[in-house]
One Martini backbone bead per residue (centre of mass of N, CA, C, O) as a GRO file, in nm:
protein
  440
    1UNK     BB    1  -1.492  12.753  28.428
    2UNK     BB    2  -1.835  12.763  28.391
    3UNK     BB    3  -2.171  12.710  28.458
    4UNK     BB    4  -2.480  12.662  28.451
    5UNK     BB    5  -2.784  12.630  28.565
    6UNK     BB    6  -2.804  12.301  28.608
    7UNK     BB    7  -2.596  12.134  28.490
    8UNK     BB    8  -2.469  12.264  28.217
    9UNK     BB    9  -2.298  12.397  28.012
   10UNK     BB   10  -1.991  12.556  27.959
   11UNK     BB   11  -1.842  12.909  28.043
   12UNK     BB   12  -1.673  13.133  27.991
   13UNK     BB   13  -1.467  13.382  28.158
   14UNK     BB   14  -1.502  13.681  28.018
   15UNK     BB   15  -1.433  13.841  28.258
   16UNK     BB   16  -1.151  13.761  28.348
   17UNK     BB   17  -1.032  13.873  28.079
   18UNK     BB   18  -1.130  14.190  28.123
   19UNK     BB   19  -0.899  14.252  28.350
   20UNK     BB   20  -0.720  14.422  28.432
   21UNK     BB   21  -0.339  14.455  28.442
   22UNK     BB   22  -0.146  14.423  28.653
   23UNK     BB   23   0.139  14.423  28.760
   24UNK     BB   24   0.218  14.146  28.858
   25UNK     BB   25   0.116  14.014  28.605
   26UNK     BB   26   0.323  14.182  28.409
   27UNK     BB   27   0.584  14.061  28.535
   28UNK     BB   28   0.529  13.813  28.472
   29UNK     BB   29   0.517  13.807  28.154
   30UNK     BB   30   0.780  13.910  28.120
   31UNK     BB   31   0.941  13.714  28.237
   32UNK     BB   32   0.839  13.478  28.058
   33UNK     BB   33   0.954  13.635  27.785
   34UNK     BB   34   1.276  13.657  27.898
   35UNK     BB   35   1.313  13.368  27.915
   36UNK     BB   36   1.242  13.270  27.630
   37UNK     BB   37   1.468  13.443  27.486
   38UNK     BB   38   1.683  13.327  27.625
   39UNK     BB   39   1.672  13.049  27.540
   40UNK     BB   40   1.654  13.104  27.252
   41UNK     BB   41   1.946  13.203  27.235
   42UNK     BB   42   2.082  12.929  27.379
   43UNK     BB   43   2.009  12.766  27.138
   44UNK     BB   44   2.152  12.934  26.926
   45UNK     BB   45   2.414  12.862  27.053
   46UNK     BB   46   2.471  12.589  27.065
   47UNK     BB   47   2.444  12.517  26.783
   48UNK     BB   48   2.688  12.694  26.645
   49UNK     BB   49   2.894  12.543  26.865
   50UNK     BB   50   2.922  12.298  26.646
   51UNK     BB   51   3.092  12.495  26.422
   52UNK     BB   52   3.229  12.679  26.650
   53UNK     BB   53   3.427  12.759  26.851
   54UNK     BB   54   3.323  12.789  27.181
   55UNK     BB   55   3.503  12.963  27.319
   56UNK     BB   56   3.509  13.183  27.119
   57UNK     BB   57   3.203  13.254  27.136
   58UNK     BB   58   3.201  13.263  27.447
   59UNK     BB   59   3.360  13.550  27.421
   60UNK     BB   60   3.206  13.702  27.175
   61UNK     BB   61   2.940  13.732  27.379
   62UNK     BB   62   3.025  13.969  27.527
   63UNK     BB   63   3.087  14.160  27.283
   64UNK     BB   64   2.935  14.114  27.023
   65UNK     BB   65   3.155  14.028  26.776
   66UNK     BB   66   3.022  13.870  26.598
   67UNK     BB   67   2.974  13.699  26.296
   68UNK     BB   68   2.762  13.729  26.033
   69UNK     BB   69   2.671  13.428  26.080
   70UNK     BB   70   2.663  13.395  26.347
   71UNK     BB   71   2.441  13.638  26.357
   72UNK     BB   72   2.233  13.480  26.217
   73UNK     BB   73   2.196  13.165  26.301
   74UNK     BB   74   2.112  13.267  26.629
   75UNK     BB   75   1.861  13.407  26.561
   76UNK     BB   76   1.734  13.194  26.417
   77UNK     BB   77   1.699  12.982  26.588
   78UNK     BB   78   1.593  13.146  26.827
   79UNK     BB   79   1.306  13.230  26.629
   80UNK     BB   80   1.221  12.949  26.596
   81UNK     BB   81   1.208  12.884  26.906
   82UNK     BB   82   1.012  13.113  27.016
   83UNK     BB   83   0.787  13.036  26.802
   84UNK     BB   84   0.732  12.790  26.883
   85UNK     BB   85   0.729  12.781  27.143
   86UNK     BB   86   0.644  13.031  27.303
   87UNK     BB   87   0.408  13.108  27.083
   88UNK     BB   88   0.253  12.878  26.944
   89UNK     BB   89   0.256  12.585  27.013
   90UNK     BB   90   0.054  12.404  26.997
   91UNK     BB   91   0.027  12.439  26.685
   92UNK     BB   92   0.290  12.264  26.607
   93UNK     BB   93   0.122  12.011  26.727
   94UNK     BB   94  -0.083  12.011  26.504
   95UNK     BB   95   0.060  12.151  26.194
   96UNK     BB   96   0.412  12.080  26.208
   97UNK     BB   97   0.444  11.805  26.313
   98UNK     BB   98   0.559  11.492  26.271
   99UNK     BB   99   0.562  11.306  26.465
  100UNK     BB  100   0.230  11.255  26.496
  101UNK     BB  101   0.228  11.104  26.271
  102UNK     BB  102   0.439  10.835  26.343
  103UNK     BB  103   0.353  10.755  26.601
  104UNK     BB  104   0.121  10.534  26.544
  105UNK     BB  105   0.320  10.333  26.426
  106UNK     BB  106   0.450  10.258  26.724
  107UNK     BB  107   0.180  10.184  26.835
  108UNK     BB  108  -0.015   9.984  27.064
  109UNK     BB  109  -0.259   9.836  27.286
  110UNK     BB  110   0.039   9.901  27.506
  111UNK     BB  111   0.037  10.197  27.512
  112UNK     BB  112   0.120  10.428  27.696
  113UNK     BB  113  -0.219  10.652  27.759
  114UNK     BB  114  -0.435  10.892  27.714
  115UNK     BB  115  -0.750  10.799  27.865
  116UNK     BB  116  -1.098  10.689  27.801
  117UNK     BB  117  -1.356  10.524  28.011
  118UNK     BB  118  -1.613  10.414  27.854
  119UNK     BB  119  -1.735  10.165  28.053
  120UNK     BB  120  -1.777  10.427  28.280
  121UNK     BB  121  -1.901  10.678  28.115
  122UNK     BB  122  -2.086  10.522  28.018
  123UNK     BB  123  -2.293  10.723  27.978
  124UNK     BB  124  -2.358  11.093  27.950
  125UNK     BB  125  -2.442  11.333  28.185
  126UNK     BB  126  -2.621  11.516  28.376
  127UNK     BB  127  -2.638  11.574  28.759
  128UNK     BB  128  -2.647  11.578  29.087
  129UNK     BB  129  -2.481  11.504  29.335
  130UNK     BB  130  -2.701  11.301  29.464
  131UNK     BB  131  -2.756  11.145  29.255
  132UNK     BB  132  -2.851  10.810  29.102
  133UNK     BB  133  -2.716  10.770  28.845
  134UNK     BB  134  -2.738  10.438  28.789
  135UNK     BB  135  -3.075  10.508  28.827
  136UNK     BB  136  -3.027  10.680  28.532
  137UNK     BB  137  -2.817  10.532  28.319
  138UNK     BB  138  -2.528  10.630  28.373
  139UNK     BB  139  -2.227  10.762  28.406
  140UNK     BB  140  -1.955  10.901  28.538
  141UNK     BB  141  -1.984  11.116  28.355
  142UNK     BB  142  -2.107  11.478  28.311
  143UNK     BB  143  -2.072  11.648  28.118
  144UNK     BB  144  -1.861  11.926  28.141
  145UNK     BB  145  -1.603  11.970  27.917
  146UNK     BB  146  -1.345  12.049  28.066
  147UNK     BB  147  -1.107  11.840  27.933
  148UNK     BB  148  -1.135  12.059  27.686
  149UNK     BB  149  -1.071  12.323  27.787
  150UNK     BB  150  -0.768  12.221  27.904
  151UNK     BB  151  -0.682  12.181  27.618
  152UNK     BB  152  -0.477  12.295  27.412
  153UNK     BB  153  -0.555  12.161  27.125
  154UNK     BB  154  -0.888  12.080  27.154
  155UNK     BB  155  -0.970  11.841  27.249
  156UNK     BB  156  -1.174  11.504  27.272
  157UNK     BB  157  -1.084  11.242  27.469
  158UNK     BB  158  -1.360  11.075  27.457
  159UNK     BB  159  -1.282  10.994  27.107
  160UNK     BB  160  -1.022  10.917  27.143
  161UNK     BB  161  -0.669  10.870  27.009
  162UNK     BB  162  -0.525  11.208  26.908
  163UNK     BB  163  -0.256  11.335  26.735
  164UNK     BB  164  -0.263  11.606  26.934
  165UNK     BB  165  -0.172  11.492  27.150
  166UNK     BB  166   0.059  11.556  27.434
  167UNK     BB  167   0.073  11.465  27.713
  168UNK     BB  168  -0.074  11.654  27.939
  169UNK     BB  169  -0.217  11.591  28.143
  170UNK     BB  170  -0.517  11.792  28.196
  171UNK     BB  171  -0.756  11.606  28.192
  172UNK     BB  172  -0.686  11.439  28.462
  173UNK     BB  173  -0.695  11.662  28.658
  174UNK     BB  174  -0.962  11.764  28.620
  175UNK     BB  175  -1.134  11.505  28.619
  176UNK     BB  176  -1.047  11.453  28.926
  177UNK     BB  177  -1.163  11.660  29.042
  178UNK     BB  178  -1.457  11.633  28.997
  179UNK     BB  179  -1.489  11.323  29.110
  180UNK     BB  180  -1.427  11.447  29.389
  181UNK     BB  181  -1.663  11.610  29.414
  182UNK     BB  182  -1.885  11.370  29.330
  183UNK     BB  183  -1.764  11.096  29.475
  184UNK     BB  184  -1.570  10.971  29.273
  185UNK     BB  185  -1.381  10.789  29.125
  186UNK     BB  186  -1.096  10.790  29.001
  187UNK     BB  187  -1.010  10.773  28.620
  188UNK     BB  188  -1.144  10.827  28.401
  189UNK     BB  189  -0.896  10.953  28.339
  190UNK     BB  190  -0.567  10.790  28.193
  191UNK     BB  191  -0.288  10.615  28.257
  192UNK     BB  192  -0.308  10.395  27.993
  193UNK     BB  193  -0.450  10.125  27.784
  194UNK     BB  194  -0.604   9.939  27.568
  195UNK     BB  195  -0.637   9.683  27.650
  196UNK     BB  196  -0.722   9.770  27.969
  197UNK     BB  197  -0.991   9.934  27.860
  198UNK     BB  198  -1.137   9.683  27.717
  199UNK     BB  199  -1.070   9.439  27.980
  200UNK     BB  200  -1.110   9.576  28.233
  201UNK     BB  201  -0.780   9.663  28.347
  202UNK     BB  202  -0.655   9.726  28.654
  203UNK     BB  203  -0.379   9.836  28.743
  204UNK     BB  204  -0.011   9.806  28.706
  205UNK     BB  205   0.002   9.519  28.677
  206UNK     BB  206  -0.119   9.448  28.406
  207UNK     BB  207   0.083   9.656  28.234
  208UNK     BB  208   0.348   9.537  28.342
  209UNK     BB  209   0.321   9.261  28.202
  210UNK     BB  210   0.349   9.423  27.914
  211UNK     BB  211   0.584   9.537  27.906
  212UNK     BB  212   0.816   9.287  27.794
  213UNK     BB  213   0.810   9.343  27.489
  214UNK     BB  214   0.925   9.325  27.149
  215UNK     BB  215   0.878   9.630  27.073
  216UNK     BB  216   1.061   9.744  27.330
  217UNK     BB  217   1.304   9.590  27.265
  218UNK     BB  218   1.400   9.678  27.033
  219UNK     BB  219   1.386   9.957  27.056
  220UNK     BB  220   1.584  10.006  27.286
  221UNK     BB  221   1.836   9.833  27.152
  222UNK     BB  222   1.831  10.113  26.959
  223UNK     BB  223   1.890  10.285  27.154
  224UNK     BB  224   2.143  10.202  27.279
  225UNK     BB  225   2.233  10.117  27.047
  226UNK     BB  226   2.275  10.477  27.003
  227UNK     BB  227   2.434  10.581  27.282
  228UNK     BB  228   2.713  10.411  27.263
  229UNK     BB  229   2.815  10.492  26.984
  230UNK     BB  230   2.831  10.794  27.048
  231UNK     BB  231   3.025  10.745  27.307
  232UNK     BB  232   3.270  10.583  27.149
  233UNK     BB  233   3.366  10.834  26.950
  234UNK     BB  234   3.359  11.075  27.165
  235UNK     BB  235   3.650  10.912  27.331
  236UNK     BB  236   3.770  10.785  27.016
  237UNK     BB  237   3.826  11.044  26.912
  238UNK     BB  238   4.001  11.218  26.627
  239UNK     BB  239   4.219  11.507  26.661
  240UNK     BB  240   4.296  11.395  26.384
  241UNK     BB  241   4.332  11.469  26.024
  242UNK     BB  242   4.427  11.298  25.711
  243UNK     BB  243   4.489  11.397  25.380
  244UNK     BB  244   4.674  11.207  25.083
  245UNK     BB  245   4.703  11.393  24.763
  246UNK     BB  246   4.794  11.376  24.426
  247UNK     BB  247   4.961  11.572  24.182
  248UNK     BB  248   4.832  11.569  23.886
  249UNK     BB  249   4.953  11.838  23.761
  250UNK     BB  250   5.206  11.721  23.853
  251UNK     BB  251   5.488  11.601  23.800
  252UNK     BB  252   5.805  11.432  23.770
  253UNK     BB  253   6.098  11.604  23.848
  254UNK     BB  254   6.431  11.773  23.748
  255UNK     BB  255   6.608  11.922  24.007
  256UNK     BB  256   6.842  12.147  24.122
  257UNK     BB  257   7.092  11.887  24.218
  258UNK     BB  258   6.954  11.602  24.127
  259UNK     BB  259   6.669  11.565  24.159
  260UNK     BB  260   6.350  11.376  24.234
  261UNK     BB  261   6.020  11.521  24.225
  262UNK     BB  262   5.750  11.559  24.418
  263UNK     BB  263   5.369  11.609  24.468
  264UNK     BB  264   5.126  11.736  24.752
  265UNK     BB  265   4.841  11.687  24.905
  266UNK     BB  266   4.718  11.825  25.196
  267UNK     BB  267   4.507  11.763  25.466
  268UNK     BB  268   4.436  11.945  25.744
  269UNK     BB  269   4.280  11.818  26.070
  270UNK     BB  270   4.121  12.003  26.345
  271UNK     BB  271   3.971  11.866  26.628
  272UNK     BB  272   3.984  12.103  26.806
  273UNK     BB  273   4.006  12.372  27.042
  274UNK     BB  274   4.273  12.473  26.909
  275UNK     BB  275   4.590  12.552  26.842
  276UNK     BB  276   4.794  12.423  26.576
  277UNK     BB  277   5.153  12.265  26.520
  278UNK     BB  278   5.249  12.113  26.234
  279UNK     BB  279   5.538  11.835  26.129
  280UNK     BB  280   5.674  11.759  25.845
  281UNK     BB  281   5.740  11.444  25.730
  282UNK     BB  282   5.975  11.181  25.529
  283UNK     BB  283   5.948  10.821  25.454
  284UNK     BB  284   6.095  10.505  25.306
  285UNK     BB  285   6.364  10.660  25.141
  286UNK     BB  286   6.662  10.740  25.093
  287UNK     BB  287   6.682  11.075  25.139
  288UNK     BB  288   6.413  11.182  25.204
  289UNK     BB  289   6.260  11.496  25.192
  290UNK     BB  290   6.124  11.829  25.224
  291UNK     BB  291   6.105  12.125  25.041
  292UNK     BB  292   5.911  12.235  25.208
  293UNK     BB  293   5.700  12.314  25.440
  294UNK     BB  294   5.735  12.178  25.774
  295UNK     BB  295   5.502  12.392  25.888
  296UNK     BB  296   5.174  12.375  26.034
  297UNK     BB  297   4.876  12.626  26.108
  298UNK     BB  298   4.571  12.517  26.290
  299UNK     BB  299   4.328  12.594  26.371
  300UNK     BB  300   4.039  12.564  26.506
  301UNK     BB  301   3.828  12.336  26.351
  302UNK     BB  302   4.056  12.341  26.093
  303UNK     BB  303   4.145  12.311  25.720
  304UNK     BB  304   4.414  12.239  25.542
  305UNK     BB  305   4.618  12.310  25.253
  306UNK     BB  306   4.911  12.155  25.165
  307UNK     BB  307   5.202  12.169  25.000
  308UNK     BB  308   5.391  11.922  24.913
  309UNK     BB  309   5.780  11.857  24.883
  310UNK     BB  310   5.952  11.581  24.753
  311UNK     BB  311   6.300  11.444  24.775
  312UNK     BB  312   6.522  11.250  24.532
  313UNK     BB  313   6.793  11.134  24.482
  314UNK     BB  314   6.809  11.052  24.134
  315UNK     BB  315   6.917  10.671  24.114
  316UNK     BB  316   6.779  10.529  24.317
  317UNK     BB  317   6.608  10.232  24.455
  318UNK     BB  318   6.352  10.172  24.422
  319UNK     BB  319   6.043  10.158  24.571
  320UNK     BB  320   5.794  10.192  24.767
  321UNK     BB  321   5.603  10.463  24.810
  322UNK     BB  322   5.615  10.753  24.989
  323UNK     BB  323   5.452  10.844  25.341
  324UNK     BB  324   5.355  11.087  25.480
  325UNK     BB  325   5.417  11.237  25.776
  326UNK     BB  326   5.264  11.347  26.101
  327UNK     BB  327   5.473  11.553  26.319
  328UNK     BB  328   5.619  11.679  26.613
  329UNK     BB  329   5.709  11.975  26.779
  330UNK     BB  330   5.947  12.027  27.049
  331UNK     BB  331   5.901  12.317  27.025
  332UNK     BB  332   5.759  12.626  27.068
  333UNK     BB  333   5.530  12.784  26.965
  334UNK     BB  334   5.405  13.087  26.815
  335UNK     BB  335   5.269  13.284  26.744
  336UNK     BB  336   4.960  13.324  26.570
  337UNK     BB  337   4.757  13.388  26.291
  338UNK     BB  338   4.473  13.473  26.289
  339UNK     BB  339   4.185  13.506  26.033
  340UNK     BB  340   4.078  13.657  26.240
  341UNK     BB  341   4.085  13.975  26.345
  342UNK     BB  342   3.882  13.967  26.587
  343UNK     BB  343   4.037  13.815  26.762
  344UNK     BB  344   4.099  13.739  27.127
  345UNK     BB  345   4.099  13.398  27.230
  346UNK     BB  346   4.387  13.371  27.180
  347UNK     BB  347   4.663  13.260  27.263
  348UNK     BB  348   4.999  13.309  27.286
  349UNK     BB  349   5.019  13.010  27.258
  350UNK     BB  350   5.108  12.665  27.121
  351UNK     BB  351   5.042  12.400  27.158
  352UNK     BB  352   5.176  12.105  27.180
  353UNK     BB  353   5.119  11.799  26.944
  354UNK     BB  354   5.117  11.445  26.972
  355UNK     BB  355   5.099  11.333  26.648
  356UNK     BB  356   4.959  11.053  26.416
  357UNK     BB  357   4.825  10.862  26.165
  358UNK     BB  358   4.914  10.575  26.312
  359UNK     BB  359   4.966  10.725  26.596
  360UNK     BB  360   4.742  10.875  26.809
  361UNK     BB  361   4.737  11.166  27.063
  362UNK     BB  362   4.653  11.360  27.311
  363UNK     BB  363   4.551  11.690  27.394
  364UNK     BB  364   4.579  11.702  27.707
  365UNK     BB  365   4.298  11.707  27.815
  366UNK     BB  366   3.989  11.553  27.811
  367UNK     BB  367   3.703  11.603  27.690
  368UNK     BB  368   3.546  11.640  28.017
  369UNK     BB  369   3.767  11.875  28.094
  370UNK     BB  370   3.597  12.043  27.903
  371UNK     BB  371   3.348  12.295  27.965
  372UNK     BB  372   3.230  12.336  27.657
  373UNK     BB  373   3.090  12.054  27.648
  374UNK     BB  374   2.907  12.158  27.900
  375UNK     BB  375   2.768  12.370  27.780
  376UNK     BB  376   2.640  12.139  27.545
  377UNK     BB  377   2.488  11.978  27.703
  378UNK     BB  378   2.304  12.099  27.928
  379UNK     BB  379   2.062  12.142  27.788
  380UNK     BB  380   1.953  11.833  27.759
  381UNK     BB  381   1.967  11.811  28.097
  382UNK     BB  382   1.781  12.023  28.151
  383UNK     BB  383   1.514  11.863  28.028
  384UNK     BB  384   1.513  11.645  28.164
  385UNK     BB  385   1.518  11.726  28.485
  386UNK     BB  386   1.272  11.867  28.431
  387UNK     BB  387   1.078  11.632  28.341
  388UNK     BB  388   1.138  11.482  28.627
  389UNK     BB  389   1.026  11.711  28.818
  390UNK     BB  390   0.767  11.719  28.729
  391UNK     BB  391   0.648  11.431  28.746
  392UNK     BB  392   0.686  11.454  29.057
  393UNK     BB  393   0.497  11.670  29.095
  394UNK     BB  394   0.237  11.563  28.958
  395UNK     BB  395   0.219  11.300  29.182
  396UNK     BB  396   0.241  11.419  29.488
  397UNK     BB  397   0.079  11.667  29.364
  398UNK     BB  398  -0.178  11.847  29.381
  399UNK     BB  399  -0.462  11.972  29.103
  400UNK     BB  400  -0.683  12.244  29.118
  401UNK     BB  401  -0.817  12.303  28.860
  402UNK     BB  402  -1.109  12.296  29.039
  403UNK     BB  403  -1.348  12.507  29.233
  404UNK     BB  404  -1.534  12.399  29.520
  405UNK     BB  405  -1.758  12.630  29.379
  406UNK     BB  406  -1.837  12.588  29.050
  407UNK     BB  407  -2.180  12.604  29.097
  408UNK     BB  408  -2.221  12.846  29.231
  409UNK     BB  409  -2.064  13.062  29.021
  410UNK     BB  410  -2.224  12.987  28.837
  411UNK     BB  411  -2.481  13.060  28.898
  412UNK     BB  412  -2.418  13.376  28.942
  413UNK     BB  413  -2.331  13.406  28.648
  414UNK     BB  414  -2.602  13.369  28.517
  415UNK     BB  415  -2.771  13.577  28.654
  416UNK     BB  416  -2.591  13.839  28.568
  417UNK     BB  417  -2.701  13.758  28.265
  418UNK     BB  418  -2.950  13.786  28.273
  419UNK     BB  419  -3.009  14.085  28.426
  420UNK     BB  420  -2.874  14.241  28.200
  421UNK     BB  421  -3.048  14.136  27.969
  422UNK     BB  422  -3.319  14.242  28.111
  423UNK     BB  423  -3.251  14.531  28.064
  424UNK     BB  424  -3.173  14.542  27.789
  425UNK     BB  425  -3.462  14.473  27.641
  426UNK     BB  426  -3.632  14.774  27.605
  427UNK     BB  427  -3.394  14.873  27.395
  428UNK     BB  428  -3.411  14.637  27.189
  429UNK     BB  429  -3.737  14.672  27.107
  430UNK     BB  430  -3.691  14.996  27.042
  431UNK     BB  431  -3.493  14.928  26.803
  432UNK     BB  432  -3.686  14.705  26.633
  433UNK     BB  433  -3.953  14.929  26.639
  434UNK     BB  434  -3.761  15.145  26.438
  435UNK     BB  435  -3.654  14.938  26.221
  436UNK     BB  436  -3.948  14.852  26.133
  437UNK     BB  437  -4.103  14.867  25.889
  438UNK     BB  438  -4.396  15.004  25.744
  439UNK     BB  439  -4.705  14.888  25.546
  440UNK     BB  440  -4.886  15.073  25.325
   0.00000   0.00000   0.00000
């Protein structure tokens, strides 16, 4: 941005706009988009993979084999992050997210916020570099409106906060330049609170003493308590799940051989993300056996329904109903039917595992040391570490957003602009004395 000669209001580089697109830098933007949507096809795939067995799915990724579902999902996803984040960006911070709507609710007058120091900076004027202002009786804003210029949202941090701030300190960046050009104290626009812009504290000790108050702690501790809740299921999860439930359709009836048969219906779940294949037995009553299907085969991340028949010689001694137990074949399962035709990523054989739903028992190694665990965390990681990075590099090296001759700029573009029009004058005088009826 530009300003006019005598340091009035800024004017856009219409010039910069209008320059014609070099290699580099369509190189740069290529690459800028071609980032995007790789990020966003991989947060489609991520989401995904907490349906789909993850193993299996970064298989058929190499081949793009997915299935009709499968690819339906990861476009979407995909398409709606490239849309959000990529394409529209502020728009959806203005007009889309809710977060801003309720983050006011969460806010009080010492919450950490991009603050704009009206005791300093009210008046408001423009002055020349060696004027002294406060004998002009302004105050420290030069009202260049740089900060309004550089805000993604376009808004104006000079009159308070406002739920499209998205806190990128872009206005912060820009004010400590200028301030440092005027040779004024930076903190005009800065990170603090209401309280201490309006008390007049100053430095981190101020806000630091307001830090563990009532309402951080309480926001903290269900914070930490639920990500505690999270990490203690996800390492004391059931790989088994199992429910035992009554055929109502069928009866008790007397089968041949003198026997006494129950049906019932089992719902065998496998979480894990293997193929698993469970030996069902029965106890509880003497001579009871099963007579229908002993194993049975279990997909990773799916659930079977399973009829079970149990029997039992009849006129045993009643005992209370006997209970379905699920437990483990010590043979070696044979290779599986997978239910997908195309899939290629099944084991040749089945991992036996030790399980029961009395007593459950893990399979294999634990959940830490499979691969595709850390590949559905790492976007989550990434995304802290990137955040983490920003903000040392934000704290530590300067941000010259204003360039250190942009008076003098803005003079040379107001002359170019001024002896353009100046020339176009007498063209412009002949159109509308051509224009001009004349009157009868």
């Amino acid at each position: 941005m530009d300003r006019e000669a005598g340091g009035g209001r800024p004017q856009p580089a219409h010039q910069a706009r209008c320059r014609p697109l070099s290699a580099g830098k369509f190189g740069k933007k290529a690459l800028k988009q071609f980032l995007w949507v790789a990020l966003a096809l991989w947060t489609g795939f991520t989401f995904v993979g907490y349906f789909t067995p993850v193993q299996q799915l970064w298989a058929e990724s190499f081949t793009l084999n997915f299935g009709p579902w499968e690819w339906f999902w990861v476009l979407f996803y995909g398409f709606a992050t490239y849309g959000n984040a990529g394409f529209m960006r502020e728009q959806v911070c203005k007009y889309m997210c809710p977060y801003a709507r309720f983050q006011s609710a969460m806010f009080d007058k010492d919450t950490l916020i991009v603050s704009y120091d009206t005791r300093r900076g009210e008046p408001r004027g423009t002055r020349g570099r060696k004027q002294d202002f406060q004998a002009m009786g302004l105050g420290s804003c030069i009202d260049c409106e740089l900060c309004v210029q550089v805000c993604p949202t376009g808004i104006d941090i000079r009159k308070g906060l406002q739920y499209e701030c998205i806190g990128c300190a872009a206005c912060v960046d820009v004010c400590d330049g200028v301030m440092d050009k005027m040779n004024y104290p930076r903190g005009l626009i800065r990170f603090t609170t209401q309280h201490a812009v309006k008390t007049g504290g100053a430095g981190r000790d101020f806000i630091l003493k307001r830090v563990l108050r009532p309402r951080v702690l309480v926001y903290g501790s269900v914070l930490l308590a639920l990500t505690a809740g999270m990490m203690f299921s996800l390492a004391l999860r059931t790989p088994l799940k199992v429910d035992v439930v009554r055929d109502r359709a069928a009866l008790s009836r007397i089968v041949a051989g003198g026997k006494l048969e129950n049906v019932y219906r089992l719902q065998v779940m496998n979480a894990t993300e293997a193929p698993q294949r469970y030996r069902i037995t029965a106890d509880g009553l003497e001579g009871l056996a099963v007579a229908s299907e002993r194993e049975v085969d279990v997909g990773p991340a799916e659930s079977r329904w399973v009829a079970v028949r149990l029997q039992l010689p009849y006129g045993t001694r009643p005992r209370p109903a006997p209970i379905p137990s699920i437990s483990t074949s010590s043979a070696r399962a044979p290779k599986p039917t997978c239910a997908r035709s195309r899939c290629s990523s099944c084991p040749a054989e089945v991992k036996e595992t030790s399980m029961n739903p009395e007593a459950p028992t893990r399979d294999g190694a634990p959940w830490w040391k499979h691969g595709h665990v850390w590949l559905l965390i790492a976007g989550p990681v990434a995304v802290i570490l990137a955040g983490i990075a920003t903000t040392v590099i934000a704290v530590r090296s300067a941000d010259p957003v204003v360039a250190a001759d942009y008076y003098k700029r803005g003079i040379e573009i107001n002359k170019t602009l001024a002896a353009r029009d100046k020339s176009q004058l007498p063209a412009l005088q002949g159109r509308n004395h051509a224009a001009t009826p004349v009157a009868p």
